[in-house]
N, CA, C and O of each residue as an XYZ file, in Angstrom:
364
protein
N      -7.178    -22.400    -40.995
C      -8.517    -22.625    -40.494
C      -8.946    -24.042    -40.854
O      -9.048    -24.357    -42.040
N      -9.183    -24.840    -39.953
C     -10.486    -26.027    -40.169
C     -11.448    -26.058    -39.889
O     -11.931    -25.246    -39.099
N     -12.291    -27.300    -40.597
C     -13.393    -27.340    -40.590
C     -14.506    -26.435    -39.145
O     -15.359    -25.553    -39.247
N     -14.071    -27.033    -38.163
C     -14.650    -27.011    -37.031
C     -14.404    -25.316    -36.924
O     -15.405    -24.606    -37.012
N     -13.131    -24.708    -36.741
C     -13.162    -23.487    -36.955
C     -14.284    -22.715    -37.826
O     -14.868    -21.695    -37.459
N     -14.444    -23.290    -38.860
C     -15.185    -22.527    -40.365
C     -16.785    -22.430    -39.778
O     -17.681    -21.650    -40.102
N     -16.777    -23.598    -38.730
C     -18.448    -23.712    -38.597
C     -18.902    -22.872    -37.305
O     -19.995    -22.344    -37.102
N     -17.907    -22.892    -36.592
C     -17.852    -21.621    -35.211
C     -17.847    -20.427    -35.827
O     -18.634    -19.543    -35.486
N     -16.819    -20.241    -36.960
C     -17.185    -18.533    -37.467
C     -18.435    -18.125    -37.843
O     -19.070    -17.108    -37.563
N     -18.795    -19.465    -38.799
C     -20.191    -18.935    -39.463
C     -21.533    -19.398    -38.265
O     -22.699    -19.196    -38.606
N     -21.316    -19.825    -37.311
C     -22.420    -19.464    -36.658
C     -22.293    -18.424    -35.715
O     -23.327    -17.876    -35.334
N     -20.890    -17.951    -35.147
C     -21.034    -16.277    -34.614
C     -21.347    -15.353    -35.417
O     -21.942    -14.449    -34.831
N     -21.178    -15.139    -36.756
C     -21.169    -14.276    -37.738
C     -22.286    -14.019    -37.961
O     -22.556    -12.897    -38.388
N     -23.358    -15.035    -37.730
C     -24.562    -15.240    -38.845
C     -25.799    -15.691    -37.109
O     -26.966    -16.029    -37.303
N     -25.409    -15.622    -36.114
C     -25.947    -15.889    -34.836
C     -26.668    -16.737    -35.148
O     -27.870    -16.473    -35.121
N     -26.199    -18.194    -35.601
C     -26.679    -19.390    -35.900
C     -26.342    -20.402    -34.585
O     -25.283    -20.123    -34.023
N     -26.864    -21.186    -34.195
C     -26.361    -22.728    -33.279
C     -25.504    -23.241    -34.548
O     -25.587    -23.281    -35.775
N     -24.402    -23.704    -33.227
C     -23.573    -24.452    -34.006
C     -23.491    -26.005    -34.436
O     -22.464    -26.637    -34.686
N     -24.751    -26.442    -34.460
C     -25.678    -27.476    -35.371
C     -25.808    -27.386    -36.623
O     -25.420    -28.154    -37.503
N     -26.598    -26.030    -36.713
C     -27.304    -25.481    -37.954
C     -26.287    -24.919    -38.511
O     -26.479    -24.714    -39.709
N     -25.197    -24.558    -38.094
C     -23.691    -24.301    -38.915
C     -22.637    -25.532    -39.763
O     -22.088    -25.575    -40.864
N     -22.707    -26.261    -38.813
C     -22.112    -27.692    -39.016
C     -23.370    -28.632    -40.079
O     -23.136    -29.699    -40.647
N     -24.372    -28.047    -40.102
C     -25.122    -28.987    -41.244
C     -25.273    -28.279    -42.693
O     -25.648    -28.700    -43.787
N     -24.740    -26.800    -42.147
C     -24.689    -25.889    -43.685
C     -23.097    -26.347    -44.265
O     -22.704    -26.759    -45.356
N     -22.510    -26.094    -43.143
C     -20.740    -26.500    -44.354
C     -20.936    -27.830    -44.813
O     -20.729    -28.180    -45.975
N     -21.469    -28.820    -43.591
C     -21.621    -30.537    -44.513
C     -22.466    -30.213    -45.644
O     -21.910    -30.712    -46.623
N     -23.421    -29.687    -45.965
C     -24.038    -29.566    -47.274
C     -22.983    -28.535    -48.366
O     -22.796    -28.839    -49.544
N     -22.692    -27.947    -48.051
C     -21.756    -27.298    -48.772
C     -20.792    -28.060    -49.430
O     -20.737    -27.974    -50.657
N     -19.861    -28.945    -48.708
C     -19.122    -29.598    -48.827
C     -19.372    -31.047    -49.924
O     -18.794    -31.578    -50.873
N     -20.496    -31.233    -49.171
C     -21.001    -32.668    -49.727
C     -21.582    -32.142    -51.140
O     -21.387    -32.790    -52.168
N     -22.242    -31.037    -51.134
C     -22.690    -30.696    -52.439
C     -21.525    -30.347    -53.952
O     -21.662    -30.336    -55.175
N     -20.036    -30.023    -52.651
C     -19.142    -29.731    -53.829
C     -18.663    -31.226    -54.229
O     -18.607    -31.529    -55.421
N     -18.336    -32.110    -53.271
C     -17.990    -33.422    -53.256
C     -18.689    -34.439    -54.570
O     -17.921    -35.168    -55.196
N     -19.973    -34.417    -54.867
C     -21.085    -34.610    -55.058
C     -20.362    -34.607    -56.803
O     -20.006    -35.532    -57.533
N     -20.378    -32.848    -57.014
C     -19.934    -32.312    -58.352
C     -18.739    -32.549    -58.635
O     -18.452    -32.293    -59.805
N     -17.885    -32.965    -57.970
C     -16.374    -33.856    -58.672
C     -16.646    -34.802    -58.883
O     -16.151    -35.099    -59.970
N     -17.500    -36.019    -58.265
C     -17.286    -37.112    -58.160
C     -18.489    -37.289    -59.753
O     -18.425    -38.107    -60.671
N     -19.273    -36.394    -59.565
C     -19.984    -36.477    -61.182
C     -19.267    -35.989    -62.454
O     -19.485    -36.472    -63.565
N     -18.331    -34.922    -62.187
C     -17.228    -34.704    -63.400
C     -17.315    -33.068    -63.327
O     -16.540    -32.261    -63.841
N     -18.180    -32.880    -62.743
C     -18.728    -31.483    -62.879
C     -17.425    -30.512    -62.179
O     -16.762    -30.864    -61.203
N     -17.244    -29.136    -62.992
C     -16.328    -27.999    -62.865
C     -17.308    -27.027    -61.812
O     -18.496    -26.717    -61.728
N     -16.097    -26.772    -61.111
C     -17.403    -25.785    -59.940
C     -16.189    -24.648    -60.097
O     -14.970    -24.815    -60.078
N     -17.064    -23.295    -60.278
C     -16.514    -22.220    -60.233
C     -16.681    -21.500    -59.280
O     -17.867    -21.594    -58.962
N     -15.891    -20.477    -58.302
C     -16.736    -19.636    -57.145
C     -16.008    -18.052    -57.787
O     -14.935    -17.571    -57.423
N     -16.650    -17.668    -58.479
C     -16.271    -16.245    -58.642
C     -15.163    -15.479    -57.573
O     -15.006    -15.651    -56.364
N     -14.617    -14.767    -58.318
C     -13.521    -14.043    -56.689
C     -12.653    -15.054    -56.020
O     -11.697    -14.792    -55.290
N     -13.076    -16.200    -56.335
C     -12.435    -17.565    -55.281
C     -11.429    -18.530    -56.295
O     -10.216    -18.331    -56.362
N     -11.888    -19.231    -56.801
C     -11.242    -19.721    -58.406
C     -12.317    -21.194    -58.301
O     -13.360    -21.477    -57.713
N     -11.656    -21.671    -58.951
C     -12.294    -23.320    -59.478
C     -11.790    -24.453    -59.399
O     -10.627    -24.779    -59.636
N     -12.844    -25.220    -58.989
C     -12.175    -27.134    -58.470
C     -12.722    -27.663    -60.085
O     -13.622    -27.267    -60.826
N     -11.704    -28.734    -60.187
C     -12.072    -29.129    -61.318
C     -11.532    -30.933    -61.085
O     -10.573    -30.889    -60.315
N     -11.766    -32.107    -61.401
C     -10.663    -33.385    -61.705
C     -10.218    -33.166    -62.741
O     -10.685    -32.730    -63.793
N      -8.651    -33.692    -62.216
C      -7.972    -33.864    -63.519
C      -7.653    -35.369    -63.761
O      -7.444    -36.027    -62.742
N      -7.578    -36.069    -65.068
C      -6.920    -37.631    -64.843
C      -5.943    -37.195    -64.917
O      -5.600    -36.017    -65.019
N      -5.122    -38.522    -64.855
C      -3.517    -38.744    -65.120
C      -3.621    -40.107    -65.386
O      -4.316    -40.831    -64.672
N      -3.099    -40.459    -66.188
C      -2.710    -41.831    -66.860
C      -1.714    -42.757    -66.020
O      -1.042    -42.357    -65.070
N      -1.729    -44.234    -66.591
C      -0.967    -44.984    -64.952
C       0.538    -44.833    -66.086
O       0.524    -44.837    -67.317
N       1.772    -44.705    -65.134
C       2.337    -44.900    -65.436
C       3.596    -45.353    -64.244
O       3.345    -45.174    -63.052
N       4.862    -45.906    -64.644
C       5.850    -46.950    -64.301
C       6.440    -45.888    -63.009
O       6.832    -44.758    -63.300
N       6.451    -46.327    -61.742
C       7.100    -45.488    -60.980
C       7.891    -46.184    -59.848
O       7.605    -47.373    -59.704
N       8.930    -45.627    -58.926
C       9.476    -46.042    -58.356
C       9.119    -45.959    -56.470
O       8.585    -44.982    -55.947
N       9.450    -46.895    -55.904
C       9.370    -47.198    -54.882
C      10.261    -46.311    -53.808
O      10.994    -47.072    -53.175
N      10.389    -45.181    -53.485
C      11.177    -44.566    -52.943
C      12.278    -45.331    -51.887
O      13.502    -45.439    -51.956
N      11.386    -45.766    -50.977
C      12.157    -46.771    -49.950
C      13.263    -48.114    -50.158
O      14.334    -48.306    -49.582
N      12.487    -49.050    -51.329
C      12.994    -49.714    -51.839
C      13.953    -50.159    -53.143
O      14.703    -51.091    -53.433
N      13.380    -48.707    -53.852
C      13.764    -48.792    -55.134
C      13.110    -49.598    -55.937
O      13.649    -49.402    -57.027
N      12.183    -50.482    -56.100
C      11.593    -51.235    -56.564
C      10.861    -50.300    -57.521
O      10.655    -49.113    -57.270
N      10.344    -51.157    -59.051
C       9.458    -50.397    -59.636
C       8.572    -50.816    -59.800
O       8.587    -51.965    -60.242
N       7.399    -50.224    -59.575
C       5.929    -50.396    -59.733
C       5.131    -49.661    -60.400
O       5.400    -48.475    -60.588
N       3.648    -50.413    -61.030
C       2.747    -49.779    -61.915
C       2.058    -48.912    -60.884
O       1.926    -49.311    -59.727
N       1.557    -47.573    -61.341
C       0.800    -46.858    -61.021
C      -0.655    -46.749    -61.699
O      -0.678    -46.179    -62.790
N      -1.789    -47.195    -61.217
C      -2.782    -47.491    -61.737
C      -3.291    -45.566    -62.094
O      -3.179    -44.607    -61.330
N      -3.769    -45.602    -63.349
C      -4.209    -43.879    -63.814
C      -5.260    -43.532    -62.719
O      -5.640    -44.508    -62.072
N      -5.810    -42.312    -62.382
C      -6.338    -42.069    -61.409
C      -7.044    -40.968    -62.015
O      -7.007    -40.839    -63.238
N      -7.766    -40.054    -61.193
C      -8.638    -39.125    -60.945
C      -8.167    -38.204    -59.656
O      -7.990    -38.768    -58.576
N      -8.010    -37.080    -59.757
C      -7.599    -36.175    -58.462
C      -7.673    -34.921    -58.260
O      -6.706    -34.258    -58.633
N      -8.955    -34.134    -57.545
C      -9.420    -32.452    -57.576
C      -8.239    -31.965    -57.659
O      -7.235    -32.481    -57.170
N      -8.276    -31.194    -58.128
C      -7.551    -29.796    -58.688
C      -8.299    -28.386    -58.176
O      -9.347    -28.168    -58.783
N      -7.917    -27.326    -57.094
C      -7.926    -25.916    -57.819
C      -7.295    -25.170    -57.894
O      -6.207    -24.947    -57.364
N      -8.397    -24.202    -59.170
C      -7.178    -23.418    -59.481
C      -7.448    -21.640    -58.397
O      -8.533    -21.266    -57.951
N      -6.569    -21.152    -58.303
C      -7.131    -20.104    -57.807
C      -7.658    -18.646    -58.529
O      -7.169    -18.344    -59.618
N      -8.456    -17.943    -58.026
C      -9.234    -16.744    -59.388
C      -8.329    -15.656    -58.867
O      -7.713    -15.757    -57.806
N      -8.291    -14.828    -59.502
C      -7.790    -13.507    -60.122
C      -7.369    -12.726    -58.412
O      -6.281    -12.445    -57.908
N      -9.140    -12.540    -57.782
C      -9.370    -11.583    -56.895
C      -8.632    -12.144    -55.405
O      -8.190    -11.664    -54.361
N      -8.791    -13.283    -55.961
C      -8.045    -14.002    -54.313
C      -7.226    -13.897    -54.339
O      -6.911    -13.329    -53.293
N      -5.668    -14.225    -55.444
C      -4.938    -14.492    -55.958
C      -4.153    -12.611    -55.043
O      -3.269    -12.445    -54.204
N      -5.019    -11.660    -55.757
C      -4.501    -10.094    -55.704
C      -4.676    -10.143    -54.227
O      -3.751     -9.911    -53.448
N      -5.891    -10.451    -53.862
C      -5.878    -10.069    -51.969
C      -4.807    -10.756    -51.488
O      -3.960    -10.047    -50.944
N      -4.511    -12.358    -51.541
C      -3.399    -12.934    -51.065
C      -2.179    -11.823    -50.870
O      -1.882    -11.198    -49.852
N      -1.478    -11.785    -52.399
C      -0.530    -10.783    -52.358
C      -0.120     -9.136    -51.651
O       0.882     -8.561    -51.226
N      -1.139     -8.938    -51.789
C      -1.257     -7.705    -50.764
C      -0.592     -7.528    -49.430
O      -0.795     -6.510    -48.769
């Protein structure tokens, strides 16, 4: 499913225009966006949790070339998945 999909479901589901659908997932989105980029851990019960993780820079290689290059340390969402999703998946 994408985006555009997600915003057609939830306005048949919920007999919304698909305006007022497309401005609820952008807030949704932007609101989770929002809480990584501040540091903040977002949990969704039943669903699991986005979190950043760092990673430190370190010496890596150039696949194509072989060449080695620095990797500057970074920042990059992470989730993890919860319990209940995890069991429905499997099912």
């Amino acid at each position: 499913m994408n985006k555009s999909e997600l915003v057609e479901t939830l306005s048949i589901k919920n007999n919304l225009t698909y305006k007022k659908s497309e401005q609820i997932v952008n807030l949704i989105f932007d609101t989770m966006s929002q809480a990584l980029i501040d540091n903040d851990r977002i949990e969704i019960r039943g669903f699991g949790s986005f979190m950043v993780k760092d990673y430190k820079a370190y010496t890596g290689r150039n696949p194509k070339t072989g060449e080695i290059i620095q990797v500057n340390e970074k920042k990059l969402p992470f989730f993890k998945v919860g319990k209940e999703l995890r069991e429905r998946v499997d099912r």
